[in-house]
C-alpha positions as CSV (number, residue, x, y, z in Angstrom):
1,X,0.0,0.0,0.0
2,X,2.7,2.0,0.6
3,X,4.6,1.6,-2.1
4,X,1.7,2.5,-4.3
5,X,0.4,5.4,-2.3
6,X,1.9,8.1,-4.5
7,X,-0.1,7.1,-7.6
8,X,-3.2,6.8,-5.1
9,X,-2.8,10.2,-3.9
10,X,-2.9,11.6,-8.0
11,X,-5.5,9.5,-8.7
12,X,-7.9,10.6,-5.8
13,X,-6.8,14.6,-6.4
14,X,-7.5,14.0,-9.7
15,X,-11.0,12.8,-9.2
16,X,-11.7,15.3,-6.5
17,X,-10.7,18.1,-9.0
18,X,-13.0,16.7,-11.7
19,X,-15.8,15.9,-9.3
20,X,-16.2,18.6,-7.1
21,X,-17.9,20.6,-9.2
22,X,-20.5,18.5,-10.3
23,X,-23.3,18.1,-7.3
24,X,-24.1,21.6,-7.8
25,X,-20.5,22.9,-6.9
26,X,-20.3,20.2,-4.0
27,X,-22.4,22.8,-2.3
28,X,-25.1,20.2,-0.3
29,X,-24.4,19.0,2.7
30,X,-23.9,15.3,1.3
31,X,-21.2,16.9,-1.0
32,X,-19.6,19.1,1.7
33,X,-18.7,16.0,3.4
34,X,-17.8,13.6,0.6
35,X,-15.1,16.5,0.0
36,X,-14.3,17.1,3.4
37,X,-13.4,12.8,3.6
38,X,-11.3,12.9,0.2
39,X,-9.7,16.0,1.8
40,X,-8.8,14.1,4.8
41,X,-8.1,11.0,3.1
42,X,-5.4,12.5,0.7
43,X,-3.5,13.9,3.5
44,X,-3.2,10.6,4.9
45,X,-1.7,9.0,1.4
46,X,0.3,11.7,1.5
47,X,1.9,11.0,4.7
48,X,2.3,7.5,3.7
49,X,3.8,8.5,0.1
50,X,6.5,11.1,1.2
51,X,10.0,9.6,2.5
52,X,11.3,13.4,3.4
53,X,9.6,16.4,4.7
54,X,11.3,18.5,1.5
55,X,7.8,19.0,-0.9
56,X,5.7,19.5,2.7
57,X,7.9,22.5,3.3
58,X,7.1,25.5,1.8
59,X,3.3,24.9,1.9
60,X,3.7,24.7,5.6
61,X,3.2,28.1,6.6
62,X,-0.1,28.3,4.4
63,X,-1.8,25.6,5.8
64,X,-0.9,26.1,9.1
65,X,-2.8,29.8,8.5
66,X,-5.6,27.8,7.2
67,X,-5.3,25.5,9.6
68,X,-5.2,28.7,12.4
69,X,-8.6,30.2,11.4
70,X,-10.4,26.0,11.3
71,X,-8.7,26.8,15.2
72,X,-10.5,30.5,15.3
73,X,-13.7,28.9,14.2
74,X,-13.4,26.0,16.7
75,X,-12.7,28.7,19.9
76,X,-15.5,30.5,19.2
77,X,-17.9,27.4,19.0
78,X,-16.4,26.2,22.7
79,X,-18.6,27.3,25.5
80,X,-16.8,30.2,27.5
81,X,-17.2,31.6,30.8
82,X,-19.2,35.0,31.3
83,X,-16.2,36.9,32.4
84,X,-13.7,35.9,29.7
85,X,-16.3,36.7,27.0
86,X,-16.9,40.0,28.5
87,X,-13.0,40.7,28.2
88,X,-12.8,39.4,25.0
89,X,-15.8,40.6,22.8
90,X,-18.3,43.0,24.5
91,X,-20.4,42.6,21.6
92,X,-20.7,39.0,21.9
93,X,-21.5,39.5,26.1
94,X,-24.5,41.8,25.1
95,X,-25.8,39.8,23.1
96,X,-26.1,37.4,25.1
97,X,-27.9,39.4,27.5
98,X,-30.3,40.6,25.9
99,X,-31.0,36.6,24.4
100,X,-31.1,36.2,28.4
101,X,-33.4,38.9,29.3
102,X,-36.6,37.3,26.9
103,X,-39.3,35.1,28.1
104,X,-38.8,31.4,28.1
105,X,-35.2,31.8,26.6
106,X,-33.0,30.2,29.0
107,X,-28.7,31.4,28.1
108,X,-26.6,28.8,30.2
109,X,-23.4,29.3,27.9
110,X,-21.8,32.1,26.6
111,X,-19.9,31.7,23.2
112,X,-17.6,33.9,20.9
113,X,-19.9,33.6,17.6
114,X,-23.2,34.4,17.6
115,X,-24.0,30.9,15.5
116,X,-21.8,28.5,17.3
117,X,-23.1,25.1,15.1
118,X,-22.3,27.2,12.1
119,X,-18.9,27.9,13.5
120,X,-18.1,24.3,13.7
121,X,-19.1,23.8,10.2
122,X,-16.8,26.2,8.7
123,X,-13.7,25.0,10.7
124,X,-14.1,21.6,9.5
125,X,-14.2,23.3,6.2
126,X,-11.0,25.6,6.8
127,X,-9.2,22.1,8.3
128,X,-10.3,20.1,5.4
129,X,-8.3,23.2,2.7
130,X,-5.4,23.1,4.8
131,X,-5.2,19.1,4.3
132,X,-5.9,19.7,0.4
133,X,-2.9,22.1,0.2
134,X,-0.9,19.3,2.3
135,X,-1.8,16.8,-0.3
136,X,-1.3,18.7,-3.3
137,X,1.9,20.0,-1.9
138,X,2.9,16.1,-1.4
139,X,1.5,15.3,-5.3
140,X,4.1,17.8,-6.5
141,X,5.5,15.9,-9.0
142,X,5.5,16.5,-12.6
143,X,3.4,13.9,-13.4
144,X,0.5,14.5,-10.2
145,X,1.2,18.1,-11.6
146,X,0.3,16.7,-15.4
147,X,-2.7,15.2,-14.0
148,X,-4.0,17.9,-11.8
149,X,-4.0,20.7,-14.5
150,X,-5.4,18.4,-17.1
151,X,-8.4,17.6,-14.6
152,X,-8.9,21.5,-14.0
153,X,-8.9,22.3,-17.5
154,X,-11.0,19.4,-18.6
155,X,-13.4,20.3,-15.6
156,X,-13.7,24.0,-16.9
157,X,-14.0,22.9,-20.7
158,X,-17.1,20.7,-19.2
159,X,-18.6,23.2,-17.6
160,X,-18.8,25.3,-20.4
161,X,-20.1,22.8,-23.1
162,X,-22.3,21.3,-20.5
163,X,-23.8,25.1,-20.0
164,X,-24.0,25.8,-23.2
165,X,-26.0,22.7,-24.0
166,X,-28.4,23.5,-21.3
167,X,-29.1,27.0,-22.0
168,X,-29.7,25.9,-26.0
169,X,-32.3,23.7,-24.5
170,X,-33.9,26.0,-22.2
171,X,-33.4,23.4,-19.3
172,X,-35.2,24.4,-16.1
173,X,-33.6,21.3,-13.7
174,X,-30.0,20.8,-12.8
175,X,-29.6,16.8,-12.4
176,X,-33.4,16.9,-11.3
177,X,-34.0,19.4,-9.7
178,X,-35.5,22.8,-10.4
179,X,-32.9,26.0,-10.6
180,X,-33.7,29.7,-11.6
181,X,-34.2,30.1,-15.6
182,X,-31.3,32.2,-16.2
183,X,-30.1,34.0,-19.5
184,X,-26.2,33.3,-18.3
185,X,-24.0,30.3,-18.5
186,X,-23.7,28.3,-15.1
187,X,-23.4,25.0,-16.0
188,X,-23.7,22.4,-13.1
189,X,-23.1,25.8,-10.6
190,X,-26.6,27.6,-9.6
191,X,-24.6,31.0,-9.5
192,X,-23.0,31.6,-12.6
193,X,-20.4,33.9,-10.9
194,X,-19.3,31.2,-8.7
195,X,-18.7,29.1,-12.2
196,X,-16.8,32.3,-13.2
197,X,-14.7,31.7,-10.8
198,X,-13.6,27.8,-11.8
199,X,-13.2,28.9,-15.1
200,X,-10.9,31.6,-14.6
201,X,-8.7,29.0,-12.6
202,X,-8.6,27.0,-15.4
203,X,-7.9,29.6,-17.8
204,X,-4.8,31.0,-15.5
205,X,-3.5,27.0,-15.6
206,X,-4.1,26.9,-19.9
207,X,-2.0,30.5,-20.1
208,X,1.0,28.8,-18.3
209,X,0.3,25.3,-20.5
210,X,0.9,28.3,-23.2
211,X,3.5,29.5,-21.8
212,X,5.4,26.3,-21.5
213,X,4.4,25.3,-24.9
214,X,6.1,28.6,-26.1
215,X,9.2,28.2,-24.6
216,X,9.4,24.9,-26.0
217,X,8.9,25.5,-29.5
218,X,11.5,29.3,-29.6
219,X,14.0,27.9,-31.1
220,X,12.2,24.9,-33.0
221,X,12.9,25.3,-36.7
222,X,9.6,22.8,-37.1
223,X,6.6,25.0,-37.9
224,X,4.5,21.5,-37.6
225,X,5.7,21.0,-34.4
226,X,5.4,24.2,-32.8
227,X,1.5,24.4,-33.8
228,X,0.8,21.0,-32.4
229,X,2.2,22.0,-29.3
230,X,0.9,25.5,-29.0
231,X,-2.8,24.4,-30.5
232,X,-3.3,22.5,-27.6
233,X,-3.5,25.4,-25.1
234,X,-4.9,27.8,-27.5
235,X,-7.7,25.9,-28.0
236,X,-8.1,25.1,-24.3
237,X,-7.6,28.7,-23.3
238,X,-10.3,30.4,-26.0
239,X,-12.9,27.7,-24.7
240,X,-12.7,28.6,-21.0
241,X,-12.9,32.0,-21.7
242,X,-15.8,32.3,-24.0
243,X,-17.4,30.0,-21.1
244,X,-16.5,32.6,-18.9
245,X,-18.2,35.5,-21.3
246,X,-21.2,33.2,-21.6
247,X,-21.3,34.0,-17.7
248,X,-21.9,37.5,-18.1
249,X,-19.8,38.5,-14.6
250,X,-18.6,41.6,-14.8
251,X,-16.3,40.7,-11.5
252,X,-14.9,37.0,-13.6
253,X,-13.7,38.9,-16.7
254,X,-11.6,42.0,-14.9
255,X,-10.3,39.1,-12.5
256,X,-9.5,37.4,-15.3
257,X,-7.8,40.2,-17.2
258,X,-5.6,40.6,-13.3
259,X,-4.8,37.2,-14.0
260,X,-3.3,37.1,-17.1
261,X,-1.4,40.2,-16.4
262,X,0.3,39.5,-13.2
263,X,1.4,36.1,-15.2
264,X,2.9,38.0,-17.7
265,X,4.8,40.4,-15.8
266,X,5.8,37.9,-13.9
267,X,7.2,36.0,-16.8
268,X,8.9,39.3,-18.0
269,X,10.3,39.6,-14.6
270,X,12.1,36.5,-14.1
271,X,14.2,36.8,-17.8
272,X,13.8,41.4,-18.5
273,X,12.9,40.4,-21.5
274,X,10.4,43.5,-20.7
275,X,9.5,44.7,-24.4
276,X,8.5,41.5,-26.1
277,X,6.2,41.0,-22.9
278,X,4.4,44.2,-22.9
279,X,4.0,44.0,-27.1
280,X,2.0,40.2,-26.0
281,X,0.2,41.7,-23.3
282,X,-0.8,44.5,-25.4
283,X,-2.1,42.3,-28.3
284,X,-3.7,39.6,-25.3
285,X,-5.7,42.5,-23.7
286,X,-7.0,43.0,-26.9
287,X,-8.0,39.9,-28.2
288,X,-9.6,39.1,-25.3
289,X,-11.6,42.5,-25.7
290,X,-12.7,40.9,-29.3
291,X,-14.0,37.8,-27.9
292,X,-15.8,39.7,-25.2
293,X,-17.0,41.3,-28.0
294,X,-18.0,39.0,-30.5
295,X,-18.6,36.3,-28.0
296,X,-21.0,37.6,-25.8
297,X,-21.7,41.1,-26.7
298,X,-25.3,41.2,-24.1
299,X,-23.6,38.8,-21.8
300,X,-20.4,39.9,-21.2
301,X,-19.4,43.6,-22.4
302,X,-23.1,44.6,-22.4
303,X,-23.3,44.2,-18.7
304,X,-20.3,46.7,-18.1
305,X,-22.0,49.0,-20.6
306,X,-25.0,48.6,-18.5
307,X,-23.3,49.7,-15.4
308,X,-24.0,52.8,-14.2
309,X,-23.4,55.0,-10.9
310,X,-27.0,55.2,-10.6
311,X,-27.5,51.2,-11.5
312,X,-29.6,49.2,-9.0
313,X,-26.9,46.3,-8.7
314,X,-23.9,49.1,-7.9
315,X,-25.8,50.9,-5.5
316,X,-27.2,47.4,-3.7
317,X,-23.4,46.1,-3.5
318,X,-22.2,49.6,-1.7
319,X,-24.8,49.4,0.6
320,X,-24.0,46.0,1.6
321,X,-20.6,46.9,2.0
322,X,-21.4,49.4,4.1
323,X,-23.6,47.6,6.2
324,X,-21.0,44.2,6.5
325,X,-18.0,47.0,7.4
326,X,-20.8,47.9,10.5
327,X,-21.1,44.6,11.7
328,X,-16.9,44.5,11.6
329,X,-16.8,47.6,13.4
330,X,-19.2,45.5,16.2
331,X,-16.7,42.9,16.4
332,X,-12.9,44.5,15.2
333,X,-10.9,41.7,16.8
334,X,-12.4,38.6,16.7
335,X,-15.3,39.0,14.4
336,X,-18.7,38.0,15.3
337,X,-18.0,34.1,14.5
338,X,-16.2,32.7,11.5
339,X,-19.5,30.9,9.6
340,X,-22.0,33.0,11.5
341,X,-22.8,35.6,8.7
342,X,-26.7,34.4,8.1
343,X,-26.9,35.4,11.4
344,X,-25.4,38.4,12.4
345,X,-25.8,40.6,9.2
346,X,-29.6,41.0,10.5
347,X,-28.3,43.0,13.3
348,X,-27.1,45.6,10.5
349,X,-29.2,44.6,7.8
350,X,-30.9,48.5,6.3
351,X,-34.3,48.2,5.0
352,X,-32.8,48.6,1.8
353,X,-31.8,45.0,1.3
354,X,-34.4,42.5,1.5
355,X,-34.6,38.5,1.8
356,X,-32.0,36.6,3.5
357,X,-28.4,36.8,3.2
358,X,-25.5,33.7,3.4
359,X,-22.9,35.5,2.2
360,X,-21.6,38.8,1.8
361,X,-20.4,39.5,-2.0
362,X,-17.3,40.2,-0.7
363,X,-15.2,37.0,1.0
364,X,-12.7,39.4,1.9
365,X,-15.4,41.9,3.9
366,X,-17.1,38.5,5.1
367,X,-14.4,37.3,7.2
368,X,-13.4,41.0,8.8
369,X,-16.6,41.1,9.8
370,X,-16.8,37.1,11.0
371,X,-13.3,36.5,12.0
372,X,-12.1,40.2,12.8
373,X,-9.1,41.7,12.1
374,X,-7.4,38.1,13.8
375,X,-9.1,36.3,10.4
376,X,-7.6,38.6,8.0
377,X,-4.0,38.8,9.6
378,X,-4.0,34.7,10.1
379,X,-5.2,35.1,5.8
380,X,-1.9,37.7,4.9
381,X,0.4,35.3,7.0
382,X,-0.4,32.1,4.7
383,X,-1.1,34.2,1.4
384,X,2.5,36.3,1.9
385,X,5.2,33.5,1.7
386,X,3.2,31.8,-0.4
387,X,3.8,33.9,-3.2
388,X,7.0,34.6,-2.4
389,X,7.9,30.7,-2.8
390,X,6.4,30.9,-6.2
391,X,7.9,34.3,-7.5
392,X,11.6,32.6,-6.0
393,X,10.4,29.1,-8.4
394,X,9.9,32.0,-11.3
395,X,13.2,33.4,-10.9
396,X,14.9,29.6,-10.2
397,X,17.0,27.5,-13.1
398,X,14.1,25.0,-13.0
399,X,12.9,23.2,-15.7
400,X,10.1,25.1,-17.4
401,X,7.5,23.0,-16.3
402,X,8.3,23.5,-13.1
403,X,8.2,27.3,-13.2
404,X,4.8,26.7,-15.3
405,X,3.1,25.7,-12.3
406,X,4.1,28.6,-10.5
407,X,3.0,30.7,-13.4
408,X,-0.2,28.7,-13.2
409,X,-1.1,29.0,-9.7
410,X,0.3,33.0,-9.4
411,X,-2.8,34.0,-12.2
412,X,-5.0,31.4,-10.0
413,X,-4.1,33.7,-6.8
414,X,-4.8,36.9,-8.3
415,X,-7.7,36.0,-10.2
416,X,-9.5,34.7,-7.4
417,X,-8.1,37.5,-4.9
418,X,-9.7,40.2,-7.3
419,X,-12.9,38.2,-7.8
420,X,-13.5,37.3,-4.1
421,X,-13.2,41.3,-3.5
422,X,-16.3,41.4,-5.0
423,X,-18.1,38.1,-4.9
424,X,-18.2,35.2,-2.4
425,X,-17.4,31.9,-5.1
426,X,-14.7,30.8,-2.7
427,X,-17.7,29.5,-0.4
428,X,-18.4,27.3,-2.9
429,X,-16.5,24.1,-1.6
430,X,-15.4,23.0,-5.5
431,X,-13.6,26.3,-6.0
432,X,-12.4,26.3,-2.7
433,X,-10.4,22.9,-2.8
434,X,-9.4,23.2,-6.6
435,X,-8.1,26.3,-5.3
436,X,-6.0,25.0,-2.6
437,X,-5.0,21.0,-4.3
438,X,-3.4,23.9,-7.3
439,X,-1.7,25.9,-4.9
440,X,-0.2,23.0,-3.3
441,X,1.2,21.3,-5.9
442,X,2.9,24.1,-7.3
443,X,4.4,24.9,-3.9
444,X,5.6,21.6,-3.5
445,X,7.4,21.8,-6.8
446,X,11.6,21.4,-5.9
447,X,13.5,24.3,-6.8
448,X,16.8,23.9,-9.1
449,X,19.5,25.4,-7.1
450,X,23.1,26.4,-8.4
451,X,25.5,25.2,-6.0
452,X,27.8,27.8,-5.0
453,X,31.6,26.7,-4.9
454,X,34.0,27.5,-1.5
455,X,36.9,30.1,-2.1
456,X,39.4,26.8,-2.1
457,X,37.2,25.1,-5.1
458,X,36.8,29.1,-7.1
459,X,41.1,29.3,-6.6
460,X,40.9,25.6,-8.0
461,X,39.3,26.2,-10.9
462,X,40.8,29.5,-11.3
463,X,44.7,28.0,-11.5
464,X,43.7,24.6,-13.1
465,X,44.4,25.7,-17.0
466,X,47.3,27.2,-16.0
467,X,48.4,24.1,-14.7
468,X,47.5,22.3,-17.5
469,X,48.6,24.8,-20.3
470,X,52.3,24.4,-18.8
471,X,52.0,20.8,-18.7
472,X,51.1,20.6,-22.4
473,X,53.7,23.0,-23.1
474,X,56.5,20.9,-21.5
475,X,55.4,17.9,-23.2
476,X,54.6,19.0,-26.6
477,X,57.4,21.6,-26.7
478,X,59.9,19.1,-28.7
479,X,57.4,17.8,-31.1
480,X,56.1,21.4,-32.1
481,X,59.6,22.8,-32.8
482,X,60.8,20.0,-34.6
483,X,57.6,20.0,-36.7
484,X,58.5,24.2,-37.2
485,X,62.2,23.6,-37.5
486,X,60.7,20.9,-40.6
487,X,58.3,23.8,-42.0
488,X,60.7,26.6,-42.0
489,X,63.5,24.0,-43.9
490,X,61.1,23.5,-46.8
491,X,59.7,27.2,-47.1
492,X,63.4,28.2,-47.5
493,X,64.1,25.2,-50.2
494,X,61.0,26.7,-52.0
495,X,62.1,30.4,-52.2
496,X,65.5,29.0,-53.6
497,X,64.6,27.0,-56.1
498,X,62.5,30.1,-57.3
499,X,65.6,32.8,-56.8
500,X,66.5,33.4,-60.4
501,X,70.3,31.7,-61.3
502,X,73.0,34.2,-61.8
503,X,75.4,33.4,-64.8
């Protein structure tokens, strides 16, 4: 078992990656935890397939900041004594006494989130990222790596022929049962921004399979063989993104547009090669304004035009920012429960904004407000060296596939940092651990070192072809002035015989 274990763990990322998004994003309860088991699971084939702690590494510090807030979220589901939560969260202490002071509502424990079941929830979910960023980071081998990206891409490619099937047949079920009728692409996702979001992670992976490819084929004198290898993620890359057109989110296509340009100044910065880069970014930006164009003119560009100061959308969105950054300002440190949002945002909720809200469109504003400014810092410390492991891979002598993956998973970062500013997709558990399983591969991918020589090997190699050079001299010395003495004889027979004879 063992000895197998490796090719286990690719085989099960694989098949989470591919079937995550299918149950409606692995959003049901059923799903959550036939995820959260595969998450689990996989870190234990991991342990079983590493011999040396070398790939765990660097992914380390970002899953033990995932691992920190599952911790946050556990705390603040724990019962606590009056006094301590007094100390700690005012908020919290009030609002337990005024639950306290109704009729027939007995409080006989005081907790740090206002929604402590919920709170358990989501640090099973935060635990269960942090051992799919363990796993991946163990799988990160070219050929888990192969298989990972393939399954992403394949998964997005999916999505977006699966959508577009549906929405040519006007289908009101999603695997039986009834969704929204929708004009936008969502595929087997209800919220076509959340499937935004998956396809931009697959289109930041098929730019760095470009990438790659194009580096492969520079100096290939083959025209055949560089347009089988660059077809490949051409194609690829022009179906994910007229999927993500089809989607009409205004949020997906800038992210994605973020994503493509941080790749590519992060290519240009690891060779200068700083004019060729800016020409293809020009002439990128640009085709990818033509497909939004001619792709999904309504859809996709017409929603931007659509957008107004005065538009009903905007103006909603700023006042639920407003309102979330008033439930933060309840709870600054600790937030008012990491999972808790459905529940506290009523306590700020203006008459403005109707119905019932899960999420905030904003997953950075929803954990300030749930885990206070604690959340966000534990966040920064995983997200920091994170990219600073994959900017140093960039920069590295590795093989270009290697560096690929941290091309790959540097667009995945930004895209999704961009889009969860204004949107909440990484909720969605399938974004969430494709998210993560990516990230971890890529920083588990070794880094190609130069070894650097001591001052006794530099002096070495400094005074070795001297050495040499003088040995050759002594020995060859005799033959080579023979072999002159010989050339110099004939050359001065030659210019005799061709003196002219005096009488």
């Amino acid at each position: 078992m063992i000895r197998h274990s490796g090719s286990a763990l690719t085989a099960l990322l694989t098949l989470l990656v591919l079937w995550a998004p299918l149950p409606f994003a692995s959003a049901t309860p059923w799903a959550v935890a036939i995820i959260q088991v595969c998450c689990f699971t996989a870190l234990a084939l991991a342990a079983a397939a590493l011999r040396d702690g070398g790939r765990l590494r660097p992914a380390l510090l970002p899953a033990a900041a995932l691992a920190a807030v599952a911790l946050l979220a556990f705390l603040q589901s724990l019962p606590w004594p009056g006094f301590v939560v007094s100390l700690l969260s005012p908020q919290h202490a009030a609002a337990a006494a005024r639950a306290a002071a109704l009729p027939e509502v007995s409080v006989a424990h005081r907790f740090l989130s206002l929604a402590p079941g919920a709170s358990q929830a989501a640090a099973l979910q935060w635990a269960a990222l942090a051992a799919a960023l363990l796993a991946g980071a163990a799988a990160g081998w070219r050929a888990a790596r192969r298989w990972i990206a393939g399954a992403v891409i394949l998964g997005g490619i999916f999505q977006a022929f699966f959508g577009a099937y549906a929405q040519y047949k006007r289908a009101l079920t999603l695997w039986g049962v009834d969704v929204p009728r929708s004009p936008r692409l969502h595929g087997t996702f209800v919220n076509p921004n959340h499937l935004a979001l998956f396809l931009e992670l697959g289109l930041c992976v098929a730019t760095a399979w470009g990438w790659w490819a194009l580096r492969r084929t520079r100096d290939d004198e083959q025209p055949e063989r560089r347009l089988l290898l660059l077809a490949g993620p051409a194609l690829c890359a022009l179906t994910l993104l007229a999927g993500l057109v089809l989607t009409g989110s205004r949020a997906g296509l800038l992210a994605a547009a973020a994503g493509f340009t941080v790749q590519t100044l992060a290519a240009a910065a690891a060779r200068r090669r700083w004019r060729r880069v800016v020409l293809s970014l020009g002439v990128a930006l640009c085709g990818l304004g033509l497909v939004v164009v001619g792709v999904g003119a309504r859809e996709g560009l017409g929603r931007f035009i659509d957008t107004r100061v005065n538009d009903v959308s905007l103006q909603g969105r700023l006042t639920e920012y407003r309102a979330v950054l008033r439930l933060w300002s309840r709870f600054p440190l600790f937030g008012s429960g990491v999972g808790s949002f459905h529940e506290a945002f009523p306590l700020v909720q203006p008459e403005a904004l109707q119905g019932t809200w899960s999420h905030a469109h904003s997953d950075i504003l929803e954990l300030a407000a749930t885990g206070g400014l604690l959340g966000l810092a534990l966040l920064l410390a995983g997200s920091v060296p994170a990219v600073r492991r994959l900017l140093t891979l960039m920069r590295s002598r590795s093989r270009s596939e290697d560096r690929a993956a941290a091309l790959a998973v540097l667009g995945c970062l930004t895209a999704a940092g961009f889009h969860e500013m204004l949107d909440f997709g990484l909720t969605m558990p399938a974004n969430g651990v494709t998210l993560a399983v990516l990230a971890g591969a890529a920083l588990g991918t070794q880094i190609r070192r130069v070894a650097s020589l001591s001052p006794e090997s530099h002096r070495s190699r400094r005074d070795r072809p001297a050495s040499q050079g003088l040995e050759l001299d002594q020995v060859e010395a005799p033959a080579e002035r023979e072999a002159g003495d010989k050339r110099s004889s004939r050359a001065r027979r030659r210019r005799s015989e061709q003196r002219p004879v005096e009488p």
